[in-house]
C-alpha beads as a LAMMPS data file, in Angstrom:
LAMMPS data file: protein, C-alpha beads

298 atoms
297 bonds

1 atom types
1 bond types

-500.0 500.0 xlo xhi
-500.0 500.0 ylo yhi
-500.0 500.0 zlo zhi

Masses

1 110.0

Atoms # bond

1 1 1 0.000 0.000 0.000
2 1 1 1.092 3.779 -0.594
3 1 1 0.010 7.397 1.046
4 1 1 -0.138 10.147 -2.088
5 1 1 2.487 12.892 -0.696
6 1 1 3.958 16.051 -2.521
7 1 1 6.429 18.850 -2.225
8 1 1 5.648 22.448 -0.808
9 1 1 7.794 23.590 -3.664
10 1 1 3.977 23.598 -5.818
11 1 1 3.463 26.126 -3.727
12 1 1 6.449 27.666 -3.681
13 1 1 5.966 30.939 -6.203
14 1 1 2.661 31.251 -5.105
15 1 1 3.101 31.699 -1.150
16 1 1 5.551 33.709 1.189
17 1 1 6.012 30.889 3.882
18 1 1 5.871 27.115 4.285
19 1 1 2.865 27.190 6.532
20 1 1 1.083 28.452 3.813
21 1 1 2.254 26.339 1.402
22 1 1 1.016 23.441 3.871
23 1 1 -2.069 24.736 4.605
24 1 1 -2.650 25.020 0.424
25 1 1 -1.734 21.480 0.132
26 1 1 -3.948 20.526 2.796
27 1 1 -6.878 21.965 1.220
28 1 1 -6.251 20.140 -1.993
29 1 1 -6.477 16.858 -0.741
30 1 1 -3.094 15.794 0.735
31 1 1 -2.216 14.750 3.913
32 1 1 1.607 13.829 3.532
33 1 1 4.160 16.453 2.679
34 1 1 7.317 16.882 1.404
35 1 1 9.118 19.770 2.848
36 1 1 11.379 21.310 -0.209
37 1 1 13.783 23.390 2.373
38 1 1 15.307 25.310 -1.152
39 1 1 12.567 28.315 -0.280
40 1 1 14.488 28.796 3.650
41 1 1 17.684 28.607 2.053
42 1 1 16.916 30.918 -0.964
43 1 1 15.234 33.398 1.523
44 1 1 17.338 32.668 4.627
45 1 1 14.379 32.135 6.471
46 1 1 12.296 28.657 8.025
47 1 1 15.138 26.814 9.050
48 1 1 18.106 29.027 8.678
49 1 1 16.720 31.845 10.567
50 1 1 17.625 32.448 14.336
51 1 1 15.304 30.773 16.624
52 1 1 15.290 27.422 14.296
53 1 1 14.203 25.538 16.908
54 1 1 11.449 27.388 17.965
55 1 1 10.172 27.761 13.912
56 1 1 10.584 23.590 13.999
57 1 1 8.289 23.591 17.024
58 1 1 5.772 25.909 15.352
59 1 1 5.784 23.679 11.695
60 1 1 5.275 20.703 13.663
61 1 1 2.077 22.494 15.489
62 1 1 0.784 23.819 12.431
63 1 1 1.081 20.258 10.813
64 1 1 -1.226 19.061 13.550
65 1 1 -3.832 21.619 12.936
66 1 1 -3.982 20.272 9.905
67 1 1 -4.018 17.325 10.129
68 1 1 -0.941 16.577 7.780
69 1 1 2.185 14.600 8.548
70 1 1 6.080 15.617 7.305
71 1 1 7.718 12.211 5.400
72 1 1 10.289 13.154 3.409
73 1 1 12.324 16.254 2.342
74 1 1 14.668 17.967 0.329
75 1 1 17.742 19.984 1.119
76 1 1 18.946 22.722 -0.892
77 1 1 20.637 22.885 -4.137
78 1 1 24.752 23.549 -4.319
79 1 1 27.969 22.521 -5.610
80 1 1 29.495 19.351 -3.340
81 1 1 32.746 19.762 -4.735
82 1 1 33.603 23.111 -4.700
83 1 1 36.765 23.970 -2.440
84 1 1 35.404 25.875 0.053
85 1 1 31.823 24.009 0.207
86 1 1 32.172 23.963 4.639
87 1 1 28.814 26.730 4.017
88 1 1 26.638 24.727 2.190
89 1 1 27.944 21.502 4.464
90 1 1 26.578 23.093 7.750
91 1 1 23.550 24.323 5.679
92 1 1 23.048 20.888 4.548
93 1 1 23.393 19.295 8.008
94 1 1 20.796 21.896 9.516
95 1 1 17.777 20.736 7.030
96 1 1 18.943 16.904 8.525
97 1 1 18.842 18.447 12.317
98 1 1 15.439 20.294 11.284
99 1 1 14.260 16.652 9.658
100 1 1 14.739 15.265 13.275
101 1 1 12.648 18.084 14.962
102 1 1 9.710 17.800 12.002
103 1 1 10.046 13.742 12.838
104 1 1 11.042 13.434 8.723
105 1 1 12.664 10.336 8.194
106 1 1 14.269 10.680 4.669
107 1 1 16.174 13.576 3.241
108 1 1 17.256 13.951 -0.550
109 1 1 21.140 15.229 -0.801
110 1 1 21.779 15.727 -4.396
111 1 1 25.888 13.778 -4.702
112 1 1 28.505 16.257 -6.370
113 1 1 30.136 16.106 -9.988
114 1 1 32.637 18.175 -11.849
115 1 1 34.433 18.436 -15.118
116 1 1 37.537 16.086 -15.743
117 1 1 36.905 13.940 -12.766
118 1 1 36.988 10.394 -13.206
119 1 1 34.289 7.663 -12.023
120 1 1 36.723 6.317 -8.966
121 1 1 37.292 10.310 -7.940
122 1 1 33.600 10.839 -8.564
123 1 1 32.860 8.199 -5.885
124 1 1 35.405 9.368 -3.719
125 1 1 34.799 12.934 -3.484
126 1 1 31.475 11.674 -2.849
127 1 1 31.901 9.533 -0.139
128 1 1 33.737 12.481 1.273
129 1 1 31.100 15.151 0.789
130 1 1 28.093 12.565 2.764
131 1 1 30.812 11.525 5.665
132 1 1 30.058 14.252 8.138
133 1 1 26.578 14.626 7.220
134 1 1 25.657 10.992 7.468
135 1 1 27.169 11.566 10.867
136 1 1 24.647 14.268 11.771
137 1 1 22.244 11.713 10.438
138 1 1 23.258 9.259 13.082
139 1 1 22.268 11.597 15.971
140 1 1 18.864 11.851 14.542
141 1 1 17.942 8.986 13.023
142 1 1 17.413 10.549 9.121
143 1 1 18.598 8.395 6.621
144 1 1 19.926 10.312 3.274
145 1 1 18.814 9.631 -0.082
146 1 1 21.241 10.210 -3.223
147 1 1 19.417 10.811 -6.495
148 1 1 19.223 9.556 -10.303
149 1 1 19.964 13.302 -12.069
150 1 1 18.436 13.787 -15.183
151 1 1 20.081 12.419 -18.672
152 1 1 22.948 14.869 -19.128
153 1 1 26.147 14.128 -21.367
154 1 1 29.022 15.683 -21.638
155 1 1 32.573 13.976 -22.601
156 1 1 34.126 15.070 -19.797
157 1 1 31.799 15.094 -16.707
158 1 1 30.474 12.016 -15.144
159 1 1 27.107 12.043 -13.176
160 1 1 24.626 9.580 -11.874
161 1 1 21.430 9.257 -13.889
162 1 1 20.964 5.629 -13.903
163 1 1 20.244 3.142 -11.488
164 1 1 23.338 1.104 -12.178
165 1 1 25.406 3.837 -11.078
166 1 1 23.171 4.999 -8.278
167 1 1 23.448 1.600 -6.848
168 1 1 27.532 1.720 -7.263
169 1 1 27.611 4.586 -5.391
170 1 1 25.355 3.578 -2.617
171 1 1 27.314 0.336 -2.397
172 1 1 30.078 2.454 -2.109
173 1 1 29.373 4.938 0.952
174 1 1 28.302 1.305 2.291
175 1 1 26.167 3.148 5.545
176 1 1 22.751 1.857 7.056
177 1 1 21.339 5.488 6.841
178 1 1 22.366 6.130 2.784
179 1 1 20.114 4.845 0.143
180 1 1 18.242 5.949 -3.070
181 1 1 15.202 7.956 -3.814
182 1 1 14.215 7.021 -7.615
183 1 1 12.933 10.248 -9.873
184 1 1 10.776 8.471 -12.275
185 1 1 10.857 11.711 -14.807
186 1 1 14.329 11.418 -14.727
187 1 1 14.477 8.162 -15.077
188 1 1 11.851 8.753 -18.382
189 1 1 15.275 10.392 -19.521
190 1 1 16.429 6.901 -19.795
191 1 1 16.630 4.425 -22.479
192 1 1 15.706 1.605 -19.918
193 1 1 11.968 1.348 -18.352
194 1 1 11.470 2.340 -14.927
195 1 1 11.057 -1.737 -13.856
196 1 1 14.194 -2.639 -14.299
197 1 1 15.875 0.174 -12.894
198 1 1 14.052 -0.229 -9.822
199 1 1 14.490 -3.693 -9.810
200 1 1 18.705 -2.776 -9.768
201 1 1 17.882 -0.795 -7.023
202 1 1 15.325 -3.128 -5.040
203 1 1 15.631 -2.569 -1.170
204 1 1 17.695 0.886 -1.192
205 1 1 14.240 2.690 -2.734
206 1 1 12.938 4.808 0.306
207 1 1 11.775 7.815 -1.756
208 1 1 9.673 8.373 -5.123
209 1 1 9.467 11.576 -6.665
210 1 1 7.305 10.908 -9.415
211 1 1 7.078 13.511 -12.311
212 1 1 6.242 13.402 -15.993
213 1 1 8.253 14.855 -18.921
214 1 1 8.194 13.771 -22.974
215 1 1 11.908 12.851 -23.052
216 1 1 13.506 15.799 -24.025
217 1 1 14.053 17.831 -20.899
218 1 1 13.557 17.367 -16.877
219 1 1 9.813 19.071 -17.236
220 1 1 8.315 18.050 -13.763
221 1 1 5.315 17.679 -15.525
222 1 1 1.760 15.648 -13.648
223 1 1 1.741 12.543 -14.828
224 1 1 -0.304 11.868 -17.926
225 1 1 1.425 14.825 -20.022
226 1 1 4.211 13.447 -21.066
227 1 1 5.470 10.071 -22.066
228 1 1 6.010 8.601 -18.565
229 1 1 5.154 4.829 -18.789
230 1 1 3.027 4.688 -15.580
231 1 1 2.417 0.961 -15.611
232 1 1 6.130 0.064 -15.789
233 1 1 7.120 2.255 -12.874
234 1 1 4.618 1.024 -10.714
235 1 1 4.380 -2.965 -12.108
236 1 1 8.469 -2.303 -11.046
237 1 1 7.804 -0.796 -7.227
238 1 1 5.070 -3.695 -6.391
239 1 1 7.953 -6.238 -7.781
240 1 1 10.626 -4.537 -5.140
241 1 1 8.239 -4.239 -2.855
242 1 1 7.946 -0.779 -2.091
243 1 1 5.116 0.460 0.637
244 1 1 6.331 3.784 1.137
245 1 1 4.912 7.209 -0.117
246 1 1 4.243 7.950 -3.750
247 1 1 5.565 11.442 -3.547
248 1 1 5.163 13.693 -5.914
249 1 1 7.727 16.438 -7.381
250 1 1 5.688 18.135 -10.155
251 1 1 6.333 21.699 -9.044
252 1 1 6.346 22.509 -12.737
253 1 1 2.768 21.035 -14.146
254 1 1 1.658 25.228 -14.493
255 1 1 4.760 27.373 -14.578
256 1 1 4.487 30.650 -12.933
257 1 1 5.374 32.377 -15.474
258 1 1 5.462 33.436 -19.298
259 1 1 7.509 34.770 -22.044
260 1 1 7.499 38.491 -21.430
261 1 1 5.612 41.051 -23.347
262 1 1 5.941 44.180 -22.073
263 1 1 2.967 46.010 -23.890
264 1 1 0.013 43.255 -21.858
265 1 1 0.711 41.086 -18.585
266 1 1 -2.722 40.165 -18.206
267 1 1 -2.136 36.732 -18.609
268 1 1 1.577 36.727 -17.382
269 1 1 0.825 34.668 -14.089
270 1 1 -1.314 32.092 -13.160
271 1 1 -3.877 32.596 -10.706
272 1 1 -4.110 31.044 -7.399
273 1 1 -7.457 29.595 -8.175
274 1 1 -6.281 28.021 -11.293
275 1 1 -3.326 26.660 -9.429
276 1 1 -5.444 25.017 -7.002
277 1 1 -7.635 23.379 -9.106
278 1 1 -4.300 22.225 -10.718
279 1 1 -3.408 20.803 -7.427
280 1 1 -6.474 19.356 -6.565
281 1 1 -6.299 17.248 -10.037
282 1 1 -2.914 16.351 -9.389
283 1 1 -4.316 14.478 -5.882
284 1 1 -7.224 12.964 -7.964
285 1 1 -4.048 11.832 -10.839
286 1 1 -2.285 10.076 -7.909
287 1 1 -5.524 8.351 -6.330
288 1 1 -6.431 6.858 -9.804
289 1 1 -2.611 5.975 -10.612
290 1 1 -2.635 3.810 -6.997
291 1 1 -6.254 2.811 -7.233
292 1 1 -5.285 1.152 -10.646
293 1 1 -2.825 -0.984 -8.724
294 1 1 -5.102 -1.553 -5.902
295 1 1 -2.327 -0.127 -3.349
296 1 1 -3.888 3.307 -2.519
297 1 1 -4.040 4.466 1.138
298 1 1 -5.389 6.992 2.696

Bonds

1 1 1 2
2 1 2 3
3 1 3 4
4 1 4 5
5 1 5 6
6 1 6 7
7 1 7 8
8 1 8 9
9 1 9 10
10 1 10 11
11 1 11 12
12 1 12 13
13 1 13 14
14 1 14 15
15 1 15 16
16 1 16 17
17 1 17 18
18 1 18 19
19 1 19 20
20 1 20 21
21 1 21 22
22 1 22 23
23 1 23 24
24 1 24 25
25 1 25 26
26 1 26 27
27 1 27 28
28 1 28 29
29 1 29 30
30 1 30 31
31 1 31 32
32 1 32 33
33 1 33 34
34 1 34 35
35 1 35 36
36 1 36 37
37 1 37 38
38 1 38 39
39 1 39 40
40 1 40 41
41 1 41 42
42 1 42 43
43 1 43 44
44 1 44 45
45 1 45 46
46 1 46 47
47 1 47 48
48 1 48 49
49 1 49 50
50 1 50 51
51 1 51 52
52 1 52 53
53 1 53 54
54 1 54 55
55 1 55 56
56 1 56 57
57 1 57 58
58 1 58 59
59 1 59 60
60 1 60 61
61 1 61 62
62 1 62 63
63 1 63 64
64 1 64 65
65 1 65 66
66 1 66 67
67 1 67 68
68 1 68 69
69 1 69 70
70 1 70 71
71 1 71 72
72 1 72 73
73 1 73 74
74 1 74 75
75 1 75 76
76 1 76 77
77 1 77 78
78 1 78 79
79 1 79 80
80 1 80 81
81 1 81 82
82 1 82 83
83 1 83 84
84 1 84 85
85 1 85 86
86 1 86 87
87 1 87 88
88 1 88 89
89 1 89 90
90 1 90 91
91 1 91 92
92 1 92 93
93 1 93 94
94 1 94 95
95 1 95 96
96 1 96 97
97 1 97 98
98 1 98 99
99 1 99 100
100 1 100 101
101 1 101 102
102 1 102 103
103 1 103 104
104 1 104 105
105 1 105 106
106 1 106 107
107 1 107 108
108 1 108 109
109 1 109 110
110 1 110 111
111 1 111 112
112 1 112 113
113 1 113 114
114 1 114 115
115 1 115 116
116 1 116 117
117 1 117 118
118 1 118 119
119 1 119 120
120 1 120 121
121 1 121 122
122 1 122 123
123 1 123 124
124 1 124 125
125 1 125 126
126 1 126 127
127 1 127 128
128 1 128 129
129 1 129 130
130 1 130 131
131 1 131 132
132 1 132 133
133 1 133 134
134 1 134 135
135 1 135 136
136 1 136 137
137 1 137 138
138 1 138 139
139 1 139 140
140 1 140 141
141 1 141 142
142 1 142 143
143 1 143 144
144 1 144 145
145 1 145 146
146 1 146 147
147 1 147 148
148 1 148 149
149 1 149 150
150 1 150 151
151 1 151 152
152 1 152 153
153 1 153 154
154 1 154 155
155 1 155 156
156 1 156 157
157 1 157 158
158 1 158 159
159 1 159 160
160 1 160 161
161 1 161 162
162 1 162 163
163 1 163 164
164 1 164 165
165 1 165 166
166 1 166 167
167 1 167 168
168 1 168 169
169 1 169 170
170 1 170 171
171 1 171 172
172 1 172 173
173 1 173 174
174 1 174 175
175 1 175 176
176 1 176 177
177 1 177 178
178 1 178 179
179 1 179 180
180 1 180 181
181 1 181 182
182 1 182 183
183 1 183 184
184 1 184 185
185 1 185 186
186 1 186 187
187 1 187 188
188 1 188 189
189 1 189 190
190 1 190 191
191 1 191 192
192 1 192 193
193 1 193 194
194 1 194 195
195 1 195 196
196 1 196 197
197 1 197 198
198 1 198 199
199 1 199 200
200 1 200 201
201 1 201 202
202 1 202 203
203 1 203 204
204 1 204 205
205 1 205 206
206 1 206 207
207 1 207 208
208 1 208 209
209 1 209 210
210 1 210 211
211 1 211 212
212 1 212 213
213 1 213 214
214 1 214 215
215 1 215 216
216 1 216 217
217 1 217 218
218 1 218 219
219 1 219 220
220 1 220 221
221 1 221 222
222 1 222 223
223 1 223 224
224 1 224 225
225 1 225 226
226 1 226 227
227 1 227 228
228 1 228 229
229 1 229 230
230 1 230 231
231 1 231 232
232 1 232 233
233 1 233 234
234 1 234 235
235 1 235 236
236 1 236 237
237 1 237 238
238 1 238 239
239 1 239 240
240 1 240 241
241 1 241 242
242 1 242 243
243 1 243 244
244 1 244 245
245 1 245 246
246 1 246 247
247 1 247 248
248 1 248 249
249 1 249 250
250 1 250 251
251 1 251 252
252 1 252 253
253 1 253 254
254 1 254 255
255 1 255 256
256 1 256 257
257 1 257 258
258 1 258 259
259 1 259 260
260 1 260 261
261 1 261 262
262 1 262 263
263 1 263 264
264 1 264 265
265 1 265 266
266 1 266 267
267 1 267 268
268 1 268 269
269 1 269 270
270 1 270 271
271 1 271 272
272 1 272 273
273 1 273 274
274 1 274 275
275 1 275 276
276 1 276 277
277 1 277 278
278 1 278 279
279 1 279 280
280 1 280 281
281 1 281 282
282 1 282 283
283 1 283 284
284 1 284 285
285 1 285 286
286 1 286 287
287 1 287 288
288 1 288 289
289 1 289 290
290 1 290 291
291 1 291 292
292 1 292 293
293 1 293 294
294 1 294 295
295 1 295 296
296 1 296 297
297 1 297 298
């Protein structure tokens, strides 16, 4: 069985705070969130502000009023490799301290790559860039998930967009609290269907985001407009087993907004009510997606 959950970043150019963006969610059906901590780090606010604590304390009341539950999340966006990358570390570790305090069990760390770097170094630096946060991790219980990117190639940069490699590098940090959250748009990137990916990954899938895009670019569509193959991604989670939430990450089904013309912005943004009604069909997409399958849950 699965619980529909989804980001607060389909909120996130609509809103000026996460409780917001919860209570918006909430009132389009879903009762399982993923908390996308990109808008406290691009505003310096939620988590990264100076009584962090106190803000956990008030999320996690709010989420009670609501009657909504945190179960996964995703930390910020940055460069793992850079030199001096001891800022985004500590900014990385606080979203897995916050995860403790919100009770979220899984965060999604993006790894690192960089030009000219070979596979082994690629696993290395790595391994070196998770070490001290999987060691936050410990003191609260979180376990981190590393991520399929989407399809991108380039001669001289390696990155993990595959399952085969994902799994290499999991293998490779070798911890009980490091394991894989599979992005089935990204994966649509791929040659290979979604089963058999998952099916190289098996046990270490603790995370979904599920998106749609038609092949060509990392879209975050809903599902059903683009060229996602819904029955092989879930005929491959039932085959691995997986019971936890189908979480989705299409922040990106009604983009905020337009080309610009400067002589009419009448139709530049997309209203709130239009949005939610997006929303609320995106809850109905997932509910018939699980139904099909016979593992929905409320």
């Amino acid at each position: 069985m699965m619980k529909l959950a989804t980001t607060t970043g389909d909120f996130g150019a609509y809103v000026s705070s996460q409780e917001e963006a919860v209570s918006r969610l909430h009132e389009c059906g879903f009762r399982y969130i993923d908390y996308n901590f990109g808008k406290d780090y691009r505003t310096r606010t939620g988590v990264y502000q100076p009584e962090w604590q106190a803000y956990c304390s008030d999320m996690v009341e709010h989420a009670k009023r609501m009657g909504v539950k945190f179960v996964q999340a995703h930390s910020p966006m940055g460069k793992p490799f850079d030199e001096d990358n001891a800022a985004f570390i500590a900014d990385t570790a606080r979203c897995i301290e916050a995860c403790g305090l919100l009770g979220i069990p899984n965060i999604v760390v993006h790894s690192g790559y960089a030009p000219n770097v070979s596979v082994e170094e690629t696993m290395e630096r790595n391994k070196a860039f998770y070490a001290p946060l999987l060691e936050v991790a410990e003191q609260y219980n979180v376990n981190i998930l590393t991520e399929n990117f989407n399809k991108m190639v380039f001669d001289d940069v390696f990155w993990i967009d595959n399952a085969t490699d994902l799994r290499a590098l999991i293998d490779y940090v070798d911890h009980p609290l490091f394991h894989a959250v599979w992005d089935a748009g990204h994966g649509n990137l791929q040659e290979m269907p979604q089963h058999e990916e998952l099916a190289i990954l098996g046990r270490h899938v603790y995370a979904l985001h599920v998106q749609d895009n038609r092949g060509d670019r990392d879209s975050h569509l809903m599902p059903f407009q683009g060229t996602l193959n819904l029955d092989s991604l879930m005929f491959g989670l039932k085959n691995i087993g997986y019971d936890g939430y189908f979480t989705f990450e299409a922040d990106a089904m009604i983009l905020g907004s337009r080309r610009p013309f400067p002589d009419d912005t009448r139709l530049a943004a997309v209203p709130m009510e239009l949005k939610m009604m997006a929303e609320q069909l995106l809850y109905a997409t997932g509910k018939h997606i699980l139904t099909a399958y016979d593992c929905f849950e409320e």
